[in-house]
C-alpha positions as CSV (number, residue, x, y, z in Angstrom):
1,X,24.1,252.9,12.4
2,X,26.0,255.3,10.2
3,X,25.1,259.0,9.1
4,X,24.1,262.3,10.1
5,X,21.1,263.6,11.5
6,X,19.8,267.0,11.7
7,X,18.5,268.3,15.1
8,X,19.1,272.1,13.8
9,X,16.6,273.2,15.8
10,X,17.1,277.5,17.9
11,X,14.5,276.7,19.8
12,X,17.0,274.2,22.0
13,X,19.9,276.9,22.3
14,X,19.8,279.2,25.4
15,X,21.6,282.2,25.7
16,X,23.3,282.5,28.8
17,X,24.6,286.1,28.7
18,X,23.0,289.6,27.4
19,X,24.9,292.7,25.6
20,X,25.1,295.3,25.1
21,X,28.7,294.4,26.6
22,X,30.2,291.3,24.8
23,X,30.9,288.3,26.9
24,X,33.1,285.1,25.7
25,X,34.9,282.0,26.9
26,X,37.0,281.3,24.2
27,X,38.6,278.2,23.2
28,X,37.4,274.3,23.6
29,X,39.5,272.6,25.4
30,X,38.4,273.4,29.3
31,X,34.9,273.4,30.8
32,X,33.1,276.3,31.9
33,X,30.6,275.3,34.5
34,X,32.0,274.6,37.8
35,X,31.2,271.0,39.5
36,X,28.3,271.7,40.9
37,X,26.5,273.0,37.6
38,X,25.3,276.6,38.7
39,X,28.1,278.7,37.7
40,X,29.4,278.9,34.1
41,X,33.1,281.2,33.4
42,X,33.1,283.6,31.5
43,X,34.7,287.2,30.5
44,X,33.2,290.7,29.9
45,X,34.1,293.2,26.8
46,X,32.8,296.2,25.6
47,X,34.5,296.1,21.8
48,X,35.4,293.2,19.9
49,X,35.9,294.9,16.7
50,X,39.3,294.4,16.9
51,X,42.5,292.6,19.1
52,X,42.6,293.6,22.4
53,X,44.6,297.0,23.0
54,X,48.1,297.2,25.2
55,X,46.7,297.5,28.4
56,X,42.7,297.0,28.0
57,X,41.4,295.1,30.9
58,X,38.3,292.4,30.2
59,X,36.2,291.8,33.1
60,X,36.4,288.6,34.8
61,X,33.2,286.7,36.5
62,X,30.6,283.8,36.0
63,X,27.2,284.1,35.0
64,X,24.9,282.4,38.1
65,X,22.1,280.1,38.3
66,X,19.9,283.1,37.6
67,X,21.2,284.0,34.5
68,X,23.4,287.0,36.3
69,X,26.7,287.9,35.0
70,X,28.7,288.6,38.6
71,X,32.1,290.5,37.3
72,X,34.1,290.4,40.1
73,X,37.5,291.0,38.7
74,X,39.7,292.1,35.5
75,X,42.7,290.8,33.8
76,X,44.7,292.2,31.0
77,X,46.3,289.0,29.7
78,X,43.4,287.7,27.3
79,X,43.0,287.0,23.9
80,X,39.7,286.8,21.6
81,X,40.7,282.9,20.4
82,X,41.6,281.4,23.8
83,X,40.5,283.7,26.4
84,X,42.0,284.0,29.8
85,X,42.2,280.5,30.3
86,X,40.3,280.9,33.3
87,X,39.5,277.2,35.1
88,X,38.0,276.1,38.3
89,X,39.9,274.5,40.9
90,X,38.8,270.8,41.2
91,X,35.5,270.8,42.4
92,X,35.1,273.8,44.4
93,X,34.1,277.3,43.6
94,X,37.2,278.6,43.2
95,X,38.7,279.5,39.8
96,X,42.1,280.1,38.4
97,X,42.7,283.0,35.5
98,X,45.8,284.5,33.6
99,X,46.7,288.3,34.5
100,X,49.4,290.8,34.0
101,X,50.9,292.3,36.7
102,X,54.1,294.4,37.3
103,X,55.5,294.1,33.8
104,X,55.2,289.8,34.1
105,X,52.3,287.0,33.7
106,X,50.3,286.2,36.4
107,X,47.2,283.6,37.2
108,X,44.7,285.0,39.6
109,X,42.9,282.5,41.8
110,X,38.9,284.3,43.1
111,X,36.5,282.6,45.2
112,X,32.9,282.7,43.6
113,X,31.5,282.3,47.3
114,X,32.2,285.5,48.1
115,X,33.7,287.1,45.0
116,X,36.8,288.1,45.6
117,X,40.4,287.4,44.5
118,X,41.9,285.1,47.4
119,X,45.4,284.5,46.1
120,X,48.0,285.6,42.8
121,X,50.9,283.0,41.3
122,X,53.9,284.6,39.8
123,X,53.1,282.1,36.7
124,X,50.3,281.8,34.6
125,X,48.6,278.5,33.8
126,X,47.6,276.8,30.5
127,X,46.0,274.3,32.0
128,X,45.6,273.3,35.5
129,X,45.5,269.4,37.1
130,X,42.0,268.1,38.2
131,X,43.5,268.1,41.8
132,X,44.5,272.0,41.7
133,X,47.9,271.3,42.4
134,X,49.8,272.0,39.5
135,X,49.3,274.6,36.8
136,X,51.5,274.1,33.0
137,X,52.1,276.9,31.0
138,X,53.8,278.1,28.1
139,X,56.0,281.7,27.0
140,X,52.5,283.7,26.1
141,X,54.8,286.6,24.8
142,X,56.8,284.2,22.3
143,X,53.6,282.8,21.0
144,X,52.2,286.4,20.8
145,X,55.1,287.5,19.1
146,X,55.3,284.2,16.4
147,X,51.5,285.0,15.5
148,X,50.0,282.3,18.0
149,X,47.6,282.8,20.3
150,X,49.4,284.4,22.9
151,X,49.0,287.8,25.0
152,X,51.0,291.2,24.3
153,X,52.4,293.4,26.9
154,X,55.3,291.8,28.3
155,X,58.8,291.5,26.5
156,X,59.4,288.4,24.9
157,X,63.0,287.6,26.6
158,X,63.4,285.0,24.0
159,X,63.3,286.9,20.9
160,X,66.8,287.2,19.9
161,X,66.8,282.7,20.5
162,X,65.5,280.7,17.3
163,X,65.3,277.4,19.6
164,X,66.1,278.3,23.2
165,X,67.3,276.4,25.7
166,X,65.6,278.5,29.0
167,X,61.9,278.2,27.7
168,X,59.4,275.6,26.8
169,X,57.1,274.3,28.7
170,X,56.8,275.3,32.8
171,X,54.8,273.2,35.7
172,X,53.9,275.8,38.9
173,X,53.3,274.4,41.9
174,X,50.3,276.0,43.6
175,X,51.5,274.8,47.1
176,X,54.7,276.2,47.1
177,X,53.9,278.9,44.8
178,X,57.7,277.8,42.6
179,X,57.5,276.9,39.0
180,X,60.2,275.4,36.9
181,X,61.0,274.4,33.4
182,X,59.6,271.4,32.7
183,X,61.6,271.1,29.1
184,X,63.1,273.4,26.7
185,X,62.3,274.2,23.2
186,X,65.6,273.1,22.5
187,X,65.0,269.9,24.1
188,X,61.8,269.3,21.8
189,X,63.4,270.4,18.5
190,X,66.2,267.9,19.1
191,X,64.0,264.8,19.4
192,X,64.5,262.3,18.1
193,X,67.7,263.7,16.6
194,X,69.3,267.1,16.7
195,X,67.6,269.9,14.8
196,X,70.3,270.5,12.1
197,X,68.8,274.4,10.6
198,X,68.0,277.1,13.2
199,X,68.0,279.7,9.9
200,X,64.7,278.1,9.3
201,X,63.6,280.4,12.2
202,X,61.7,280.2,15.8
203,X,60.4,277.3,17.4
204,X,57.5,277.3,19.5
205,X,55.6,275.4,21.2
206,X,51.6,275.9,21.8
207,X,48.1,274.1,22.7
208,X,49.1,272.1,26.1
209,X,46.1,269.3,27.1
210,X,46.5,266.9,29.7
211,X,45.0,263.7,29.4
212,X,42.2,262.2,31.1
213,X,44.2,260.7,34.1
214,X,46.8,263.8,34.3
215,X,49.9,261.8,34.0
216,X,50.7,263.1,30.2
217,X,50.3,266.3,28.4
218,X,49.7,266.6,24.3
219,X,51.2,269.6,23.0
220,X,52.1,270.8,19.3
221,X,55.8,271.8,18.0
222,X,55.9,274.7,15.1
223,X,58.2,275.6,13.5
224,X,58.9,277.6,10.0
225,X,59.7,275.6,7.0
226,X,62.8,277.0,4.0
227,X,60.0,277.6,1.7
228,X,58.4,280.0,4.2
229,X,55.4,277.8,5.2
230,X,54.8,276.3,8.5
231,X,55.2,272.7,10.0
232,X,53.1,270.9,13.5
233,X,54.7,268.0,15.0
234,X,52.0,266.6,17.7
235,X,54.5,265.8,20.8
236,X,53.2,264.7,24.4
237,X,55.6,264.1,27.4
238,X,55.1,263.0,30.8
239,X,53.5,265.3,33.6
240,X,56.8,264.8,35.3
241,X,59.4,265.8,32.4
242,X,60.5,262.4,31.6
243,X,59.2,260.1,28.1
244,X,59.2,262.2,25.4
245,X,57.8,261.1,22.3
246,X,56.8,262.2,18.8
247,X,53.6,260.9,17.6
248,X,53.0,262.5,14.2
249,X,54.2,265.3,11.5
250,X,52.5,267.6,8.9
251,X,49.4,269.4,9.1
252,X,47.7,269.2,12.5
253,X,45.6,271.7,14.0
254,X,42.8,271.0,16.8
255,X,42.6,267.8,19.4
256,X,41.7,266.0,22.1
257,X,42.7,263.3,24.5
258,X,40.0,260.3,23.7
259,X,41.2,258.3,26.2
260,X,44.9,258.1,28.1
261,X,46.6,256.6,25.2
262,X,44.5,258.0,21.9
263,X,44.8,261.3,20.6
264,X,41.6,262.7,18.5
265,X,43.4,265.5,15.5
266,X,42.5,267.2,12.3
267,X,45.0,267.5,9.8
268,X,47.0,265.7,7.7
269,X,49.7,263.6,9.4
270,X,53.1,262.5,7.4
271,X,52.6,263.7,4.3
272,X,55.6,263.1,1.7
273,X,54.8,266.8,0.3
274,X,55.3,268.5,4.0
275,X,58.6,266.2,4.4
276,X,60.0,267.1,1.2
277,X,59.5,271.1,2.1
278,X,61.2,270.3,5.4
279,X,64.6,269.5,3.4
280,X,67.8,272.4,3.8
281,X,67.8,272.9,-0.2
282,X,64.7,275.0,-0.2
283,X,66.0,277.4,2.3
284,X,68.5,278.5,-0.4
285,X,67.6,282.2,-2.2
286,X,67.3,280.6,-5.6
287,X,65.9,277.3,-4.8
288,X,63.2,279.0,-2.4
289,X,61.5,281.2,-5.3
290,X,61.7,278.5,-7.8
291,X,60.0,276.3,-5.1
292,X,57.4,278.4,-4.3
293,X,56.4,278.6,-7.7
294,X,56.9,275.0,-8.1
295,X,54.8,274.5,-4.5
296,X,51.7,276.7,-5.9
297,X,51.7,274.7,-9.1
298,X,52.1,271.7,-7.3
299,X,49.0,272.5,-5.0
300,X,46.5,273.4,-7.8
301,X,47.7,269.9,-9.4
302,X,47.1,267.9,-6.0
303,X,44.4,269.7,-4.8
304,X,42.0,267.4,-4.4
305,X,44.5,264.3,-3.5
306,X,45.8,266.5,-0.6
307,X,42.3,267.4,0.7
308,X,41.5,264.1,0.7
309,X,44.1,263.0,3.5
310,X,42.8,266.0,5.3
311,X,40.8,264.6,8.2
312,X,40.2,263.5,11.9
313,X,42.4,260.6,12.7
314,X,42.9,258.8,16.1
315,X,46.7,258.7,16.7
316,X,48.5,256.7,19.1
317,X,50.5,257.9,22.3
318,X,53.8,255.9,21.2
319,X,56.6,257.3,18.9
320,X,55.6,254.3,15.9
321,X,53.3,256.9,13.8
322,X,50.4,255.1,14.5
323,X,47.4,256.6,13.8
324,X,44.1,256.0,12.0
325,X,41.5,258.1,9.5
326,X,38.2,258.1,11.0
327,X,34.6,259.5,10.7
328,X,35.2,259.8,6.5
329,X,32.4,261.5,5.1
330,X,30.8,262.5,8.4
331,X,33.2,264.7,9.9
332,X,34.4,266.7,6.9
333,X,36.2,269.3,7.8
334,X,38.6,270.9,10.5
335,X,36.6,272.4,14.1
336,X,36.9,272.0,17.6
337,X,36.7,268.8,19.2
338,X,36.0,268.3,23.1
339,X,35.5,264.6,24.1
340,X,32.2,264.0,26.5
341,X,33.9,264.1,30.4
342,X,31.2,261.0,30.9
343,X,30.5,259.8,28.2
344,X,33.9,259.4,25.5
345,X,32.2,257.6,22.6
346,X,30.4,261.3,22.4
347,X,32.4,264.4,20.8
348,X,30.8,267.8,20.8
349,X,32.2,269.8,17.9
350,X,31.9,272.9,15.2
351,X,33.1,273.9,11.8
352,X,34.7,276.6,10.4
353,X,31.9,279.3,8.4
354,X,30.8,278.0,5.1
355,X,29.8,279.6,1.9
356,X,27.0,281.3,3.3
357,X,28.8,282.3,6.8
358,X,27.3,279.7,8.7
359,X,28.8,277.4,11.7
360,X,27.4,274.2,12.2
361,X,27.5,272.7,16.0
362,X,26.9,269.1,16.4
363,X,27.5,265.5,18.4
364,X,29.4,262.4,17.3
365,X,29.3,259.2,18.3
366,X,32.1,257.1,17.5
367,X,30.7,253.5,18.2
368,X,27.8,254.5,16.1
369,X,29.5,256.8,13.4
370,X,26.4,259.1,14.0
371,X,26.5,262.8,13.8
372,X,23.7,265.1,15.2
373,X,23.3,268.6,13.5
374,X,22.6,270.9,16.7
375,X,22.1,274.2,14.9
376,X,24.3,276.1,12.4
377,X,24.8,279.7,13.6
378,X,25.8,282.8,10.8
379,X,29.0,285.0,11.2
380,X,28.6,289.2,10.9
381,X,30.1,290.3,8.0
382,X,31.7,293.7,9.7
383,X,35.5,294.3,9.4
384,X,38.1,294.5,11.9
385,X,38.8,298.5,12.3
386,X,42.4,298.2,10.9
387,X,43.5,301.7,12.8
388,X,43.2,300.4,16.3
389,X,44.4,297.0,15.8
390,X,47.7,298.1,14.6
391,X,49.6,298.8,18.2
392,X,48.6,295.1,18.8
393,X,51.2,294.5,15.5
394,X,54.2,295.8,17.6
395,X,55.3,292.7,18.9
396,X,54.1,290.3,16.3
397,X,57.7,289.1,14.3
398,X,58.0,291.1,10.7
399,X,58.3,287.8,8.7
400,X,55.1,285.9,10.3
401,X,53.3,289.1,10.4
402,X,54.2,289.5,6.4
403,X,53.2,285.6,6.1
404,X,49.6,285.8,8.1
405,X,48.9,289.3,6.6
406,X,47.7,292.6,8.7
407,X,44.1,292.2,7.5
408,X,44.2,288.3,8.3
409,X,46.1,288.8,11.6
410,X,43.2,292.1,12.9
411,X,40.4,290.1,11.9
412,X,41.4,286.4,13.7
413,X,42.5,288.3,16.4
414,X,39.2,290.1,16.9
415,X,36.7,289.5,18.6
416,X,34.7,289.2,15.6
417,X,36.0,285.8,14.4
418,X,33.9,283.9,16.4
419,X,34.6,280.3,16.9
420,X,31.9,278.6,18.6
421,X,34.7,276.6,20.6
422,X,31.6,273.7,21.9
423,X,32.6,273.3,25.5
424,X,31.0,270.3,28.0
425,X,29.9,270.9,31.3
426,X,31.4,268.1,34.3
427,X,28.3,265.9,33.7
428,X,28.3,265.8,30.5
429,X,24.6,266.5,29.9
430,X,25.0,270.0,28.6
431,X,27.7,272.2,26.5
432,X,28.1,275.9,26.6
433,X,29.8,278.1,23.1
434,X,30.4,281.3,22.6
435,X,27.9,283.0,19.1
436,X,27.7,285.9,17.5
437,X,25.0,285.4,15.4
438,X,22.8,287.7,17.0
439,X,25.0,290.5,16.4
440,X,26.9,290.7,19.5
441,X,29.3,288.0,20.7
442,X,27.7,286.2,23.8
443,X,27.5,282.6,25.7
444,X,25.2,280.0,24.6
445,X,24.2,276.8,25.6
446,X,22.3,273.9,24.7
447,X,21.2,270.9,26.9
448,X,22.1,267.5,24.7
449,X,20.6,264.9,27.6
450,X,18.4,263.3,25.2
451,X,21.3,262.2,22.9
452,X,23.9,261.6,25.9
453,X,22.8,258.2,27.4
């Protein structure tokens, strides 16, 4: 079987949460619910109209099995794209969640027994191990400050180091309460070979993801091309620091593990166009301007060839480029993928808005090459307010704010551009995103049983 259906149906979407306060997840690579299915994460705003102010706290809390939002703390290191990355703890009711405190990044851990903060790491965590033992995290100020999706509010001690050698990627130990650097930027950048042209600009490094078994994280290397554009190398490297390995370069944007050895990624993967941008001659004053009109001319020319590579492709963990187009003509365009915890021929996933401002949330089936319209869900058309956002511009780099633009940069850093970000619970019989097409930004969810077999 081969196709789409359509289930686009409201009438199976619940929302979870009420306003008039806003309440959000954010992004789709963690689940919200807790293990055993009557709690679900999430945070508590009261504007969203525009990036979150130097020092605004959001509320942190769960909504309960009676529909009740319990806000039983705050944090101040969030973001309207990713959240806090709040987690639970294995399979208690405890839950981990970024902070700022005393001028540095924190993580939080409360206990939604009795609702309460129990403990604070002097690291925050990207993404914690399914045992609770070990937390990875990234430089949120350097991503902040290079236009990722990062938090403001504490100095960047990188920002005079294109490539550095002291930050990358860090594992915390929540035993010992000790984190250390797991492996520099630096250390990236030169693999396979050294990186010959720091005046290209900063490295960073962004979206960690362990895979299923936790023995191997998936992470993506940027860094700024001669021409002024933008390049993604999709790297992963063992949980303990050791294997390093390059799996593909070009365009790549959102992912998931499939299984331990099979990455799932939009984009387009080692293309001869991003390659040929990538060489030292465009980063010369004359060369650059006659490239960029050559690259514009170029792109209107090969429109259409280049959109075609664009696409979901299953990409090996081993440094051969391997990889695979998959789903062509089903799964169209770029969204958010999270694989089924249970189930992992099942994706739940979303698009960006179309024409008429609409998301679309469906399933995919791999073995069947089947997707399943859920609903579509329509964006509000209200600008960021451009006054207030622009304190949150302080830290954000000159050049990548000049390339992303203010106006771009206040409205994807608002709360108003609203992902759906489809996110499974641990039985993989239900998924919860975040929606703002009733006017307000809340939590949804939709129970997909029927489909999930």
């Amino acid at each position: 079987m081969d196709g789409k259906k359509n289930m686009n149906s409201q009438r199976n979407i619940i929302r979870l949460t009420i306003g008039p306060k806003h309440h959000f997840f954010g992004f789709h690579d963690l689940p919200t619910w807790n293990f055993d299915d009557n709690k679900i994460l999430c945070l508590e705003v009261d504007k969203i109209n525009r990036p979150p102010l130097l020092g605004e706290e959001a509320g942190v809390g769960y909504v309960d099995e009676n529909g009740i939002y319990r806000k039983i703390g705050y944090t101040q290191a969030y973001n309207f794209p990713q959240g806090a990355r709040m987690q639970w703890i294995g399979k208690s009711n405890q839950f981990i969640v970024n902070n700022i405190r005393n001028n540095s990044f924190v993580s939080d851990i409360y206990d939604a027994e009795i609702n309460k903060m129990i403990a604070t790491y002097d690291f925050p965590c990207h993404q914690i191990t399914k045992n609770g033992n070990f937390a990875f995290s990234i430089n949120y100020s350097r991503l902040h400050r290079l236009g990722g999706y990062g938090y403001q509010g504490v100095e960047d001690f990188t920002k005079s180091e294109a490539i550095p050698t002291n930050d990358g990627i860090y594992i915390g130990d929540l035993k010992n309460k000790k984190k250390k650097l797991l492996i520099s930027i630096r250390d990236v950048a030169n693999f396979p070979e050294k990186f010959q042209n720091e005046s290209f600009g900063h490295h960073y490094l962004t979206h960690l993801l362990l895979n299923p078994s936790n023995n191997r994280i998936a992470f993506l290397h940027r860094y700024p091309l001669p021409d002024g554009g933008e390049i993604t190398r999709l790297m992963t490297i063992g949980a303990d620091g050791s294997d390093l390995r390059c799996l593909a370069t070009g365009f790549l944007s959102h992912f998931d593990w499939k299984d331990d050895d099979t990455i799932f990624i939009y984009g387009r993967p080692n293309n001869s166009i991003e390659i040929l941008r990538s060489m030292a001659i465009f980063s010369f004053p004359f060369i650059k301007n006659v490239a960029n009109i050559g690259k514009r001319i170029v792109r209107i020319a090969l429109r259409n060839k280049i959109t075609n590579k664009n696409g979901f492709y299953l990409i090996k963990d081993e440094n051969g480029q391997n990889y695979t187009k998959v789903a062509e003509n089903i799964l169209t365009e770029d969204g958010h993928p999270m694989f089924c915890p249970t189930n992992r021929d099942w994706i739940i996933n979303d698009t960006y808005p179309n024409k008429e401002g609409k998301r679309t949330l469906m399933l995919y089936s791999f073995s069947q090459n089947l997707r399943i319209d859920l609903g579509q869900f329509k964006m509000i058309f209200e600008k960021p307010d451009l006054t207030d956002s622009l304190s949150y511009f302080q830290e954000v780099d000159r050049e990548k704010l000049k390339t992303i633009g203010v106006k771009n940069l206040a409205f994807t850093r608002s709360g108003l551009h609203c992902d759906l970000h489809p996110r499974w619970n641990m039985q993989g019989n239900k998924i919860a995103f975040d929606s703002i097409h009733e006017g307000s930004r809340q939590l949804y969810m939709a129970d997909v049983s029927n489909f999930i077999k």
